[in-house]
N, C-alpha and C positions, 0 to 999 in steps of 0.2 A: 431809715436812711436820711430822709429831711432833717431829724434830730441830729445825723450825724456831720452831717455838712454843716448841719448851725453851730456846731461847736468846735470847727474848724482843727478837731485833733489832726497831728503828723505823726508819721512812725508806725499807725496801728496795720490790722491784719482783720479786716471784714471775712468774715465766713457766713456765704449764702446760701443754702441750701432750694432751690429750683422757685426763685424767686417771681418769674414770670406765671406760677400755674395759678390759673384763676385770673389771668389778668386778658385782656384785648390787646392785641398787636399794638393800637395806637399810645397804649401804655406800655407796649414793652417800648420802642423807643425812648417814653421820658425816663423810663428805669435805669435804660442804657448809658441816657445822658448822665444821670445820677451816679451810677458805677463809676463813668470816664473822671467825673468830678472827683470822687472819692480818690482814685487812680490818682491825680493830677495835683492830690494837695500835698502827695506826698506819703499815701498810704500804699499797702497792698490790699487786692480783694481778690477774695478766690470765690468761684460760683459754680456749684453742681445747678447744668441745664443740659435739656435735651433739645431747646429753642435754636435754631439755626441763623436769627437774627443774634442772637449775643454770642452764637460759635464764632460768626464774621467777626462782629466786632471785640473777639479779645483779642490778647498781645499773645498770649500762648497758652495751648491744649495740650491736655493731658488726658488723650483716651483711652479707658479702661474697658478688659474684654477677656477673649473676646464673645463671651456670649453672656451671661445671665450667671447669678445664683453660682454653686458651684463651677459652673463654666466659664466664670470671668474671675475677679483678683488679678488681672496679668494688666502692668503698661503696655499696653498696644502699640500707642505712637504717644508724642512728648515732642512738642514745636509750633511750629509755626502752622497757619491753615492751610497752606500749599503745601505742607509738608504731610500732613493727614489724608491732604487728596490723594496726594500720589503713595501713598501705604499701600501695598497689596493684602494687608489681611485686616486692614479696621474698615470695621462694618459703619460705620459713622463716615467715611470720608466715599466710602463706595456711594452711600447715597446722596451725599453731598455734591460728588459730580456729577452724579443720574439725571437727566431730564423726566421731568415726571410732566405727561400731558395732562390738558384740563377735559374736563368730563364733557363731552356734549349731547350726548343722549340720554332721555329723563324721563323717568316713569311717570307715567301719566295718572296712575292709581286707580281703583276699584271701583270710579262713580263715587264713593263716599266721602265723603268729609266732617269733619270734628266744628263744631262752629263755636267761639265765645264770645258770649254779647253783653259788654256794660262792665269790662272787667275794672272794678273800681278798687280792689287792692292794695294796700300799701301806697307806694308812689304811681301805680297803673292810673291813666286818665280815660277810664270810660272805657277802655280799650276794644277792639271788635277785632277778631281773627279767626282764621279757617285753616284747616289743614287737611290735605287729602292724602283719604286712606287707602293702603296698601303702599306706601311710599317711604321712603328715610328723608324726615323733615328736620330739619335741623332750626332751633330758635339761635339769634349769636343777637350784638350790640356791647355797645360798653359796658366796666362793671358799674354794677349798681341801677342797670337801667330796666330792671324789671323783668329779667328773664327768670328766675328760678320762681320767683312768686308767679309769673302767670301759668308756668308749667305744673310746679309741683304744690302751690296754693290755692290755684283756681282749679286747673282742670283734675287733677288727680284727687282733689279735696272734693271733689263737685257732690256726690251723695249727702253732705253734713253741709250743707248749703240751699235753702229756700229765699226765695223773693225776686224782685225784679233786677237784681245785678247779681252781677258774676254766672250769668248762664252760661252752662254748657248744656252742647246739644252732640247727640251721635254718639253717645259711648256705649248705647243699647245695641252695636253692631261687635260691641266683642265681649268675649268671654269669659275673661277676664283682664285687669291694669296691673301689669308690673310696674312699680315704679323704685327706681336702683339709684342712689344717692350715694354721696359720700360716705367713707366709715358705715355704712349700715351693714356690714354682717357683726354676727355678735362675734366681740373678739374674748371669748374667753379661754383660760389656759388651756386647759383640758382639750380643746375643742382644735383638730390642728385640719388638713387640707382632705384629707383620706375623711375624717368622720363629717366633716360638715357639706361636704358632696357626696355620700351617701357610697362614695368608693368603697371603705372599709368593710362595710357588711357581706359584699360578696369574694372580698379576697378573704374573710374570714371565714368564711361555707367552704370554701375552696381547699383551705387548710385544714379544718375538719374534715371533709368527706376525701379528700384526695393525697392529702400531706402523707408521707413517711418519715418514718422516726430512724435519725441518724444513730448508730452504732455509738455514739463520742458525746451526748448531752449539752448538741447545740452547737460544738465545736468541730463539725466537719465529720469526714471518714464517711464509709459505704452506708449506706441504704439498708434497710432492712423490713420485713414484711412486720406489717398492722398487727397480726395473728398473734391472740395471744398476749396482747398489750391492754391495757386500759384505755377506754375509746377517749379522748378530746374532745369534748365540744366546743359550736364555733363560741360559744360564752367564754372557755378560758382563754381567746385570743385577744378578749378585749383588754384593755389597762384601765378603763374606768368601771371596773366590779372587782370585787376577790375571786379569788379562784384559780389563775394562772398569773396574774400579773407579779411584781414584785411588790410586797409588801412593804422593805424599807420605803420605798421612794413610791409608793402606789401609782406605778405605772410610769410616771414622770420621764422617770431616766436622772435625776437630778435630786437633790436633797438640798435642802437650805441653810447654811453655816452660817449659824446666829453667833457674831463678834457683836463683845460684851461694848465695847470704844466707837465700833465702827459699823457702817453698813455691811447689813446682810447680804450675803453672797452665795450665789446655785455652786454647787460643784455637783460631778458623776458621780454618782449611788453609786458607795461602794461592795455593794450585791451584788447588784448584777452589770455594774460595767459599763452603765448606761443604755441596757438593751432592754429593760422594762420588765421583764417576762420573766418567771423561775426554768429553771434548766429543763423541766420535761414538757412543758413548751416549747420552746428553744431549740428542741431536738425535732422537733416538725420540719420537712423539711418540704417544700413545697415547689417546685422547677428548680430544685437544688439551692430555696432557699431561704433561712428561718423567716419567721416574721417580723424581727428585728430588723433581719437586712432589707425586705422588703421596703420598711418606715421612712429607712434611710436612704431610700431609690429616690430620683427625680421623677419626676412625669413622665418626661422624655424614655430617660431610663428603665422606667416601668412598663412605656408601652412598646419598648423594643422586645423587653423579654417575653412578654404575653402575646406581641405578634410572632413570637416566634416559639412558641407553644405547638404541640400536635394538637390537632384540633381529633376531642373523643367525648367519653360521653359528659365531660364538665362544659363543651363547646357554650352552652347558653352560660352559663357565672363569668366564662373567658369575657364572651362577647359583651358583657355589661361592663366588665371592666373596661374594657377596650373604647366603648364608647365615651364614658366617663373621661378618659386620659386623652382622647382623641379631640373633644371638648374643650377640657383645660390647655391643650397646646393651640387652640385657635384662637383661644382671648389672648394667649401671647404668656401664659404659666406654667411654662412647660420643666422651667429652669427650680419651680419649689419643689421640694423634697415632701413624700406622701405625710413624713409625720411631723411638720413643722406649723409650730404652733401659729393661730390666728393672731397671736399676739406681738407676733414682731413683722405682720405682714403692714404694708403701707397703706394709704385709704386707696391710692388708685386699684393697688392687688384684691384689696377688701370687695369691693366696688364688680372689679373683674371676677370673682370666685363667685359671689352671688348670683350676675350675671347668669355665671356657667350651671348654678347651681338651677336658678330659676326655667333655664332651657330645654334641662334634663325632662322637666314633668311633660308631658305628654299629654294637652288637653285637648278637647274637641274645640273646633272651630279657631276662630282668630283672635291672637289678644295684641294688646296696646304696649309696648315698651315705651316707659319713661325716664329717658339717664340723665344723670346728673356729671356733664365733664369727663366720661369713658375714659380720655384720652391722658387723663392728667398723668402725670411720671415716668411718660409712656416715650420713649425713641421713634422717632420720625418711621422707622422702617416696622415697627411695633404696631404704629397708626394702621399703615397699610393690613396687615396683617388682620384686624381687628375689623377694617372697614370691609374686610372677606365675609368678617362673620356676619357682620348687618345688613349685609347684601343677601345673604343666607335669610337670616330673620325675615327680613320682607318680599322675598323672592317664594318662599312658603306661606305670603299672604298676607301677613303680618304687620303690623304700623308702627314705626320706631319715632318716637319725637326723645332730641337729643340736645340739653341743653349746652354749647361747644366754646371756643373761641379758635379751635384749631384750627388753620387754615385750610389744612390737606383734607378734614373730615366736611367745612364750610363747602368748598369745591366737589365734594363729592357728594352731596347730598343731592334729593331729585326738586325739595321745596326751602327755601330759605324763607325765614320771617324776622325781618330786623327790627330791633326795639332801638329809642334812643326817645332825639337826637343826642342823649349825655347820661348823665348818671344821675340819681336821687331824683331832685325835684323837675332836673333837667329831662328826666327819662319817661319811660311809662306809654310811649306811644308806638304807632308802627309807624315806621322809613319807608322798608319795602315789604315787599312780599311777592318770591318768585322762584326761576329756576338763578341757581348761581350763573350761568351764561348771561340771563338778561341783568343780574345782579351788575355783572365785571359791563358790562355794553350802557345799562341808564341807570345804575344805583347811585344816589346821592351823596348816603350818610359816610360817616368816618370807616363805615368796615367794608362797604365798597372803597372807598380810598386806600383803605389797607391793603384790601385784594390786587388790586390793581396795581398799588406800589409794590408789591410783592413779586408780581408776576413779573414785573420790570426789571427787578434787581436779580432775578434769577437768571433772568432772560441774558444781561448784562455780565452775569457773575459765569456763568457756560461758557460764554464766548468770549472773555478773556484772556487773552495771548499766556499771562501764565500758568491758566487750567488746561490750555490746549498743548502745551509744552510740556 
């Protein structure tokens, strides 16, 4: 963006893709200024955000909806920001005019605490900080000031670490460290929402042990009795072995038209149609319905039909399923489809499905969640949603430290621990260290400033004569 204002082009057309993620409030400001500049010399700029400081400050939105995934593609609303408030069906402008209180009651945690002592790291200066356990801590500060290295380079690295800096103390109180970062699920083809949360295995038992085989080879018609048929196993439901899957397109659904001039390109297997599987598969028919259509459910989708199952003797495969999809709709994944691959999902989804995947295991005792920016790509109302589930996590005991810049997740934490005063060499130190309450009442640095001007301009922006209109 600096490049582009230095070269003073007119005429052109910026396209930004959620330019603020990763960034501190106090830099979405200069961002913003930078946009208006770009705006002002004579250019267009278009920007996918979910930031409600740059929704204020555009000329005009275009909110798309209204839900997710298959459930949005549709112009919602198309105007002005007054005009979005007042929408009856966009879920962006509802919360836009919402008052959302600030948190003031704050876990006090378990007596324990995490302590690091002499974090000398990178740009870290010696650093000393604590954090108590059983609580949702949240690190924030500028970028560059040293929060991912002290989270996920000291403490989480702390085993492959001897000598007198970079101690950590207190991690002999859980029982295991999750630690969830960007991009960290593997995104390989093969690998779609169903197989990499461990969903698929029991909807495939299901289909095996309970499926009937349609009259019509996958295409519909009555039902008819198992007897007498060649039995399924749950193996040929899978698409990554032979045996039921489709062989042209081994499972895929897709084949790859190799143009001799041009890039290669997926088109639908013309086997089977896009549905993976050979026809006496296919003809499984399972709550009335193959395993293809299954693939092709949403979350949502999936777990309406399975809550509304008679419950007999598959109740326990139901109920796993159910859990599983119950999961992926509280990190806010409800809108991906069971067989859509890891590979076109986003780092925030990436990020989220791991999460979900890591919650499923059922360990004893208490562990340690370490995230890397939960929130990023994520709609204001999405936050919410998300900050249900980590209230969950450590409400069963649990210790969440969350590296953030998000305001709404900052506020809602029960410990803040602010890095700065700046970024790089400027960074590395503690500001504060508290609840967000006392943060907004005697916090010095630029993200108490933030908070505080945030809370103002909301306050400001409610009360409004043309939001009360």
């Amino acid at each position: 963006l600096s490049a582009a204002l230095a070269s003073e082009l007119t005429g052109m057309i910026y396209i930004l893709d959620e330019p603020t993620a990763g960034l501190h409030p106090e830099d979405t400001e200069g961002l913003i200024s930078l946009l208006r500049r770009l705006r002002d010399l004579g250019n267009t700029v278009l920007v996918i955000e979910h930031d409600p400081d740059v929704m204020r400050a555009a000329d005009h939105i275009v909110d798309m909806g209204p839900g997710s995934g298959r459930f949005g593609g549709n112009v919602v609303a198309a105007g002005t920001l007054n005009g979005l408030l007042s929408h009856p069906v966009s879920i962006t402008g509802r919360y836009l005019r919402t008052s959302h209180p600030i948190k003031t009651a704050f876990r006090s945690g378990d007596g324990g605490r995490i302590q690091i002592q002499e974090a000398c790291l990178h740009n870290l200066k010696n650093l000393n900080a604590a954090f108590p356990t059983g609580c949702l801590n949240v690190v924030t500060g500028p970028s560059g000031s040293g929060k991912s290295t002290l989270v996920f380079s000291v403490l989480a690295e702390d085993s492959h670490r001897s000598g007198e800096k970079n101690i950590v103390k207190g991690l002999e109180a859980f029982s295991r460290i999750i630690s969830v970062r960007q991009a960290s699920a593997h995104r390989m083809k093969r690998s779609n929402v169903a197989t990499y949360t461990d969903l698929y295995a029991p909807i495939r038992k299901l289909f095996a042990e309970y499926g009937e085989v349609s009259s019509e080879n996958g295409a519909g018609g009555s039902a008819s009795s198992r007897i007498n048929l060649p039995r399924i196993d749950a193996a040929a439901f899978s698409f990554n072995r032979p045996g039921g899957r489709c062989e042209t397109c081994e499972g895929m659904g897709t084949v790859r038209n190799h143009l001799v001039f041009f890039a290669d390109s997926e088109v639908t297997c013309p086997v089977c149609q896009g549905r993976r599987f050979q026809d006496h598969v296919l003809a499984v028919r399972f709550l009335g319905l193959s395993i293809s259509d299954v693939l092709d459910l949403s979350v949502a989708e999936t777990l309406s039909v399975f809550e509304a199952s008679a419950p007999h003797s598959k109740a326990s495969l139901i109920h796993s399923v159910i859990r599983i999809l119950r999961l992926l709709e509280d990190v806010g994944l409800d809108y991906l489809t069971l067989g859509q691959s890891l590979t076109t999902l986003s780092e925030g989804e990436c990020q989220r499905l791991k999460l979900a995947r890591e919650l499923l295991k059922a360990p004893s005792g208490h562990s340690l969640y370490l995230l890397d920016e939960p929130t990023r790509g994520l709609h204001p109302l999405d936050v919410e949603h998300f900050l249900n589930l980590l209230n969950r996590l450590v409400d069963a005991g649990n210790t969440v430290i969350v590296v953030e810049h998000n305001q709404l997740l900052i506020l809602a934490a029960d410990y803040v621990l602010d890095l700065g005063p700046g970024g790089g060499e400027q960074g590395g130190r503690v500001v504060f260290s508290g609840t967000p309450q006392e943060l907004l009442e005697r916090g010095t640095g630029v993200t108490a400033d933030c908070l505080r001007k945030a809370a103002e301009t909301d306050a400001a922006f409610l009360s409004s004569p043309s939001l009360r209109s």
